[in-house]
C-alpha positions as CSV (number, residue, x, y, z in Angstrom):
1,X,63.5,27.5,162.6
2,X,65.8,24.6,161.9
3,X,67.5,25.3,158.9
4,X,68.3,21.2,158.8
5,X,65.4,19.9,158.6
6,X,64.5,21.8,155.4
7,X,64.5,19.7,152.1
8,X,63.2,21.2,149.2
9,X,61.6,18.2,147.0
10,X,58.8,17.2,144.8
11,X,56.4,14.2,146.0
12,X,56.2,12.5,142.7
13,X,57.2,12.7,139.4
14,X,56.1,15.9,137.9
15,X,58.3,16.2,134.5
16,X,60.3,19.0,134.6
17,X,62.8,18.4,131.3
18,X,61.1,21.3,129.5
19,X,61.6,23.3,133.1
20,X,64.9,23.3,134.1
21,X,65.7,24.3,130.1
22,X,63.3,27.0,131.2
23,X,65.3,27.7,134.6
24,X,68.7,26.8,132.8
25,X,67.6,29.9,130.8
26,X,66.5,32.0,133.9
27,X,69.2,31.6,134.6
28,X,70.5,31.3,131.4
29,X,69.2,33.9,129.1
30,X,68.1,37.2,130.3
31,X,65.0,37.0,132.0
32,X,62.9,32.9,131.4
33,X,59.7,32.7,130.0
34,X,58.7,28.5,130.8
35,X,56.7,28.5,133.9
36,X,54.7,25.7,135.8
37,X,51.7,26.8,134.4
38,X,48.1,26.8,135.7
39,X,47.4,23.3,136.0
40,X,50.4,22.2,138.2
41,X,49.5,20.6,141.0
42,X,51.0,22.1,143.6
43,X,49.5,19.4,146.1
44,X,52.2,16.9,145.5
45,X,55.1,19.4,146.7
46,X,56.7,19.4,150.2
47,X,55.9,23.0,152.1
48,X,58.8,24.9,152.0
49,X,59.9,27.8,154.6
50,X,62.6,30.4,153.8
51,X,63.9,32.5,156.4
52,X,64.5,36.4,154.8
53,X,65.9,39.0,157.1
54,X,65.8,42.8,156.0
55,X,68.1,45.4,157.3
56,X,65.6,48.8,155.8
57,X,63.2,50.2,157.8
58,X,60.0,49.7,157.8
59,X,57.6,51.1,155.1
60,X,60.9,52.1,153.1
61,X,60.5,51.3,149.3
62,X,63.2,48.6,149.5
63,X,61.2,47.0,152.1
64,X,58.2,47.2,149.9
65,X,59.7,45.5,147.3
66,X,61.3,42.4,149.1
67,X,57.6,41.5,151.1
68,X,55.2,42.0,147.7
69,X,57.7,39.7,146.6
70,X,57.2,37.1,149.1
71,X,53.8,37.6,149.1
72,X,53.5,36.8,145.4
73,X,55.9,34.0,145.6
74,X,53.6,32.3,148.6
75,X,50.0,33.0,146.7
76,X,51.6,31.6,143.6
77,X,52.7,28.8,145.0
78,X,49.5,28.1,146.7
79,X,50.8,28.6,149.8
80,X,53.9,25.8,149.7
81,X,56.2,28.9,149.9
82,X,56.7,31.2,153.0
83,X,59.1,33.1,154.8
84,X,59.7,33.8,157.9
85,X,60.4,37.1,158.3
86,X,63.2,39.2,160.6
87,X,62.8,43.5,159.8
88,X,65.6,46.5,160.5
89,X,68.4,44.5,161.1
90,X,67.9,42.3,163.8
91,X,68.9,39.2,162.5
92,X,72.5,40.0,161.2
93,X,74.0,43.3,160.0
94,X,74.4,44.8,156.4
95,X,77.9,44.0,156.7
96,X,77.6,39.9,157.5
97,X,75.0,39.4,155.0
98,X,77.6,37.2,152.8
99,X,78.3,35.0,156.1
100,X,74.6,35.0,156.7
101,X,73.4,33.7,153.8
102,X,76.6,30.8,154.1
103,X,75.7,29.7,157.3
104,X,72.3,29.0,156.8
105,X,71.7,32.3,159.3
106,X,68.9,33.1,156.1
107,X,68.2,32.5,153.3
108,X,67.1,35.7,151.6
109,X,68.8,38.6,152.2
110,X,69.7,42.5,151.2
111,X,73.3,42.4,149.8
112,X,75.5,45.2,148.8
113,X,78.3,44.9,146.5
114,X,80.2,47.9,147.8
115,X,80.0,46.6,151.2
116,X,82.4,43.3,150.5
117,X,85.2,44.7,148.0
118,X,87.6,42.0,148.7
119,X,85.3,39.6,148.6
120,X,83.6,40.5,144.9
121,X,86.4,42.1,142.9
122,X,84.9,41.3,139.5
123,X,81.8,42.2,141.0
124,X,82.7,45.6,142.1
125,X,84.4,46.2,138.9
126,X,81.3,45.5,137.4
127,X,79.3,48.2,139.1
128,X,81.8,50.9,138.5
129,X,81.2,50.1,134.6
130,X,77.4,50.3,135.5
131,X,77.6,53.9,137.2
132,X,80.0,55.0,135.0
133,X,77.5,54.2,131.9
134,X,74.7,55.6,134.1
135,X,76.2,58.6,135.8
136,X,74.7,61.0,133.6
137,X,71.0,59.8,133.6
138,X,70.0,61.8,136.2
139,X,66.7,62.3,137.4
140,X,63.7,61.1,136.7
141,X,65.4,59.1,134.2
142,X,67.8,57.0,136.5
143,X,64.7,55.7,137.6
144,X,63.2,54.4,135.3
145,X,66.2,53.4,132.3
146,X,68.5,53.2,135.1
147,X,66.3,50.6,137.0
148,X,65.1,48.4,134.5
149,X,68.8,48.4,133.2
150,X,70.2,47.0,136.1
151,X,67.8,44.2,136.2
152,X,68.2,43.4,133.1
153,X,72.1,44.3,133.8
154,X,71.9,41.3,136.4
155,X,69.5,38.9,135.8
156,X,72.0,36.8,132.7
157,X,74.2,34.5,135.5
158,X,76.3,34.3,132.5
159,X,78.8,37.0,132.9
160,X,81.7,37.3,135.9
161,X,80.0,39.2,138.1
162,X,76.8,36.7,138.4
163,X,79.5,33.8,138.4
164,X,81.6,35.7,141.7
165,X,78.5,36.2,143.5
166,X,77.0,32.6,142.6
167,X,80.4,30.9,144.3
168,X,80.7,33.5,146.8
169,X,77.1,31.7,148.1
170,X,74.4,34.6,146.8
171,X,72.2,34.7,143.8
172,X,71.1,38.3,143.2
173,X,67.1,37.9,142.6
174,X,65.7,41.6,143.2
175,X,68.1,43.7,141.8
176,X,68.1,47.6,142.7
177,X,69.0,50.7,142.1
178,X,69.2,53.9,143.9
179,X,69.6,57.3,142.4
180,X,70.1,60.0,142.3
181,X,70.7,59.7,146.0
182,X,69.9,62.5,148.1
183,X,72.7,64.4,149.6
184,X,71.0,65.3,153.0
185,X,72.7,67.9,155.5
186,X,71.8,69.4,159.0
187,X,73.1,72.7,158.1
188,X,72.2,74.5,154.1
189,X,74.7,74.7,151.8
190,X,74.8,75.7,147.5
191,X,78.8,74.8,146.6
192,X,81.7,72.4,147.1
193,X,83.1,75.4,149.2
194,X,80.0,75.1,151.7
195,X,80.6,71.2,152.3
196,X,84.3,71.3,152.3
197,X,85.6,69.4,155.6
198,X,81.7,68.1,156.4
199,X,82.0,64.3,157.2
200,X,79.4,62.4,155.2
201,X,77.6,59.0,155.4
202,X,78.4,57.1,152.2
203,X,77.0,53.0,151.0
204,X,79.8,52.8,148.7
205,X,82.6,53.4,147.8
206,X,82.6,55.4,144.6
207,X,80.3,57.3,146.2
208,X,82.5,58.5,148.9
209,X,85.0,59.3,145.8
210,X,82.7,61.6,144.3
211,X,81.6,63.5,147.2
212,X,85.1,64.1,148.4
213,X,85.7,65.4,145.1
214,X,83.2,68.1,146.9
215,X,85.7,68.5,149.7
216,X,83.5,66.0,151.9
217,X,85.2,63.4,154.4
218,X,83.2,60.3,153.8
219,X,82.6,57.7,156.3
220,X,80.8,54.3,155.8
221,X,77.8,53.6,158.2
222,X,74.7,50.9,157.7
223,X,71.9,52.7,157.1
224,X,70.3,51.7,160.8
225,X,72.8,54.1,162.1
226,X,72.8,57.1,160.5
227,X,70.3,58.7,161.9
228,X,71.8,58.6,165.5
229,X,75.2,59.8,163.7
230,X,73.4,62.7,162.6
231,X,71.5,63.3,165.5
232,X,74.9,63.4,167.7
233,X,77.1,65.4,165.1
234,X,78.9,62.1,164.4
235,X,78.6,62.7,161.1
236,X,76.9,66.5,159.4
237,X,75.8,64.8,155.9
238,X,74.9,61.3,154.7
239,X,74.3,59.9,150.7
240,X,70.7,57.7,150.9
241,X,68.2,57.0,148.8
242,X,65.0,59.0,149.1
243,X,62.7,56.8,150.9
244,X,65.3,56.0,153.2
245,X,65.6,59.0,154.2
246,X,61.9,59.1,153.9
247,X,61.2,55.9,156.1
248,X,64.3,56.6,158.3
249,X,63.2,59.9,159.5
250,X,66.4,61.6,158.3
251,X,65.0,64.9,157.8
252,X,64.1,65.4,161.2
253,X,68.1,65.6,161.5
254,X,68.9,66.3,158.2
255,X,66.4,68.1,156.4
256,X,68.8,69.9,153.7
257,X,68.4,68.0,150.1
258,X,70.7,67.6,147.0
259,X,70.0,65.4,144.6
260,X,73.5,65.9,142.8
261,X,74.4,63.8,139.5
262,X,76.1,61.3,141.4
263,X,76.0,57.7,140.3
264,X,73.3,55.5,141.7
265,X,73.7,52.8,144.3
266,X,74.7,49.6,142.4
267,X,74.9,46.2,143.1
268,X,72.3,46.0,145.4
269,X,70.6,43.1,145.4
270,X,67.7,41.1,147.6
271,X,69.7,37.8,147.4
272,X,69.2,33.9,147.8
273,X,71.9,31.8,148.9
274,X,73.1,29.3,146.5
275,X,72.7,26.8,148.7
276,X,68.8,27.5,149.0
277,X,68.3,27.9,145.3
278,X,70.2,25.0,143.8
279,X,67.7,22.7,146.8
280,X,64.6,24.3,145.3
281,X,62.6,22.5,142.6
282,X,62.6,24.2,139.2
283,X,58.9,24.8,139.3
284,X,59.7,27.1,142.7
285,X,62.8,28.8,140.9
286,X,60.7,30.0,138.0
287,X,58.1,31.2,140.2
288,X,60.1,33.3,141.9
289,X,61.8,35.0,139.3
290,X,57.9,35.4,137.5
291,X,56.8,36.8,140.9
292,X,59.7,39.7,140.8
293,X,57.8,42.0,137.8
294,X,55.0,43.7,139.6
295,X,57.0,44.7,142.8
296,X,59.6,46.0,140.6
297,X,57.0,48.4,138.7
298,X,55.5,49.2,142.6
299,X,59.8,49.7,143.3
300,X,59.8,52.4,140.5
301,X,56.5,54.1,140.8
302,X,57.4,53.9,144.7
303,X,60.7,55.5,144.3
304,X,59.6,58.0,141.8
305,X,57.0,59.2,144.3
306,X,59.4,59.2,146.8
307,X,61.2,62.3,145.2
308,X,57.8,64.2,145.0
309,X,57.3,63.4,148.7
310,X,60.6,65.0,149.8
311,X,59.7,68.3,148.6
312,X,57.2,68.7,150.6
313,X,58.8,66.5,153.5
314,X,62.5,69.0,153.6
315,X,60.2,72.1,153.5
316,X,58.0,70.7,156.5
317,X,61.2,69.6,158.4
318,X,62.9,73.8,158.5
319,X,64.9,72.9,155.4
320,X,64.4,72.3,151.7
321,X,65.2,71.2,148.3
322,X,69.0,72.9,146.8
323,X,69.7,73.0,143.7
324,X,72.6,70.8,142.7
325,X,73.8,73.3,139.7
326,X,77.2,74.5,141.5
327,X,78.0,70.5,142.7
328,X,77.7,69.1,139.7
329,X,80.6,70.5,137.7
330,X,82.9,69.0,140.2
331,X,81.4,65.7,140.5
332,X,81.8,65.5,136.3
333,X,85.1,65.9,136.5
334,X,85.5,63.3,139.0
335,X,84.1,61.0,136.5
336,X,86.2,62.2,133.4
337,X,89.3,61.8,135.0
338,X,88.8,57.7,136.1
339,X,91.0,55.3,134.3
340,X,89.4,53.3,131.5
341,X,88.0,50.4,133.4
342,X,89.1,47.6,130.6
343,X,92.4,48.1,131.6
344,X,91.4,47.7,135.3
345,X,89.8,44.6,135.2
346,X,90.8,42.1,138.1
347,X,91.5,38.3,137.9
348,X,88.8,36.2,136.5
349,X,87.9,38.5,133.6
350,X,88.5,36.8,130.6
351,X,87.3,39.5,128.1
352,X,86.8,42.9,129.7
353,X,86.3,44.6,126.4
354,X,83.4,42.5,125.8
355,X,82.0,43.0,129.1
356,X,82.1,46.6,128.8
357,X,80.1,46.7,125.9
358,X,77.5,44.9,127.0
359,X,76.8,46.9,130.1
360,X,77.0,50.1,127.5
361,X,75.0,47.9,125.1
362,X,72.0,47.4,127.9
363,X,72.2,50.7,129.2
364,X,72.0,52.5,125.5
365,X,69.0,50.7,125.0
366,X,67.5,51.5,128.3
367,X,67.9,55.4,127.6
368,X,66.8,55.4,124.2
369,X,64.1,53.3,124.7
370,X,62.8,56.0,128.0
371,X,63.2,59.3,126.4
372,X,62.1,58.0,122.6
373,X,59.0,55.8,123.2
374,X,58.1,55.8,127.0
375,X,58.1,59.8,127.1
376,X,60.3,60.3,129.7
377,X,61.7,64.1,130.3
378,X,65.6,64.6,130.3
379,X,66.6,66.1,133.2
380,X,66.8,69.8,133.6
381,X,64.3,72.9,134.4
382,X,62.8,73.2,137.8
383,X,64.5,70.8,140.4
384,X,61.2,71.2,142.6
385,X,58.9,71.0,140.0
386,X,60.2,67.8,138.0
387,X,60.6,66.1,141.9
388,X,56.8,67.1,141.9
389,X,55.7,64.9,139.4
390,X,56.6,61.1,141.1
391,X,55.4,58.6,139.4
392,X,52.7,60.5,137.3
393,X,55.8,61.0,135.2
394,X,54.4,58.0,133.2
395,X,51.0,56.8,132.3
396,X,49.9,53.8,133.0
397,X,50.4,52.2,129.1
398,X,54.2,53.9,129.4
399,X,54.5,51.4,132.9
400,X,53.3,48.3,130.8
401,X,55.8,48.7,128.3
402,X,58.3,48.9,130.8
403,X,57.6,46.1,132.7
404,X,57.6,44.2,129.3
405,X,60.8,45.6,128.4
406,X,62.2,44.0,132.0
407,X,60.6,40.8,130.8
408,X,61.9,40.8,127.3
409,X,65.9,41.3,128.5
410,X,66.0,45.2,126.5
411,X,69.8,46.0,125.3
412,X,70.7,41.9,125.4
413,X,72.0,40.7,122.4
């Protein structure tokens, strides 16, 4: 495709005033509510085609999420939205996704915070307030009150995080959230003094600060290449989320499972490059951020199942489930002893205080708002038995008012 001969305009006049307040506010609020409505005639706009690459396997719950999306961007669009399409990684790494996105490689990519710390400061200080708010969710509620948090958490381009990524050339759109990972070994293990001196795939890095507070040794790899680490004793241990290692096969390798109360994955975003949002029409903007609430709900319920899938999966594989009880002590005190992050704010913050109570503002509301009105269980009891219950976790009323609580921006004030 020839990224130059892509112009993103409107054949006519269509009067969008009252729009771009509505996209000034989708991007400008928390979440917009104008849209181009039923009787916009999407006749008199030029076809446009975005090219999105993926670097997740196929089938994996992150994967899931990014083509429902484009699927319900191009049907809502009547068809003047598409995408073409490059899967696992074959297009550009994990690790160029920032250059991808600024040379026009695509347009629509996965992008990782933790994978470009000198290139996001304020952005990775960010996400450490984030998992530090978080880190004691657990499971199932990290997944649920954690997720809808962080979109909510990302979708106001009016804090210095969205303003970093925005100039760096990258508009998070699909926000994520993984967690609790699953700590997946080839050999069992119970205690920090089983994993001491194992070398250990982590995706971030206060992730490989908490599991070397374990005794690990942790070594960044993209997620395309951890099976073969595994496979050849490169690595013994890797930090995923479950259908990763669902999707990827891990267990085949791997099939020893630990959901510890480490902090989720943050800052993990399907992106659009500046430059391809700021050419889009405002009509086309709105859509696609209207398009992102049903995958996000199929995201949850997805990821939620994915947990009751493992159990099963480990067993099947010659391993199983551990209980994290003896790794979890050590992993808290990881997290009490980190500086307060106000007084660790990098350049560009102009009121960390205030930024820190927001997140914790958000992230209140997100937890109160789970285990007080959508039912959700605390975690605790059976580790194989709460795993069990996926998504069914929720009924399908408790899912609506979650996906309207996504909608409405819950914790913003």
């Amino acid at each position: 495709m020839e990224h130059s001969k892509k112009r993103f305009l409107a054949l006519g006049a269509i009067g969008a005033v009252a729009l771009l307040a509505g996209c000034a506010s989708a991007a400008g609020t928390t979440v917009p509510t104008a849209e181009a409505g039923d009787d916009f005639d999407w006749s008199a706009v030029e076809a446009v085609e975005l090219t999105a690459s993926s670097v997740f396997p196929p089938g994996s719950t992150a994967q899931v999420l990014e083509t429902e999306w484009m699927a319900a961007v191009t049907k809502a669009t009547e068809g003047k939205v598409t995408f073409e399409y490059f899967e696992g990684g074959v297009l550009h790494p994990v690790t160029e996704a920032i250059s991808a996105l600024n040379s026009g490689l695509t347009d629509v990519t996965f992008v990782n915070n933790g994978y470009f710390a000198d290139q996001l400061p304020i952005s990775n200080w960010d996400d450490a307030i984030m998992q530090t708010a978080v880190s004691g969710f657990g499971y199932p509620n990290m997944n649920i009150a954690g997720i809808g948090q962080q979109i909510v958490h990302h979708s106001d381009p009016d804090t210095p995080a969205r303003a970093e990524m925005t100039a760096k050339g990258f508009i998070p759109i699909l926000p994520m959230l993984s967690g609790p990972q699953g700590l997946h070994c080839a050999k069992p293990f119970a205690s920090p003094a089983d994993l001491k001196g194992r070398t250990v795939r982590v995706p971030y890095p206060i992730a490989q600060e908490e599991l070397e507070s374990l005794g690990m040794t942790g070594m960044f790899l993209p997620p395309n290449e951890v099976y073969e680490a595994l496979q050849r004793g490169i690595i013994d241990c890797a930090l995923n989320a479950t259908t990763n290692i669902l999707a990827g096969g891990l267990l085949e390798v791997s099939p020893w499972v630990a959901f510890p109360n480490t902090a989720p994955s943050p800052g993990a975003n399907i992106a659009i490059s500046t430059a391809a949002w700021d050419g889009l029409i405002p009509e086309i903007q709105q859509v696609m951020l209207d398009a992102r609430y049903k995958p996000f709900e199929r995201f949850a319920r997805d990821t939620l199942d994915g947990y009751a899938d493992i159990v099963t999966a480990a067993k099947d594989a010659g391993g199983g489930v551990i209980d994290a009880a003896k790794l979890n002590p050590a992993i808290a005190r990881y997290w009490a002893g980190r500086p307060d992050p106000v007084n660790s704010a990098p350049a560009g913050v102009a009121d960390p205080k205030a930024d820190v109570k927001r997140t914790n503002a958000i992230t209140e509301a997100w937890r109160d708002f789970a285990v007080n009105e959508l039912g959700v269980p605390v975690d605790g009891g059976d580790i194989v038995e709460v795993l069990g219950r996926g998504s069914g976790v929720m009924d399908d009323a408790a899912w609506d008012a979650w996906s309207k609580a996504i909608i409405d921006g819950l914790g913003v004030r």
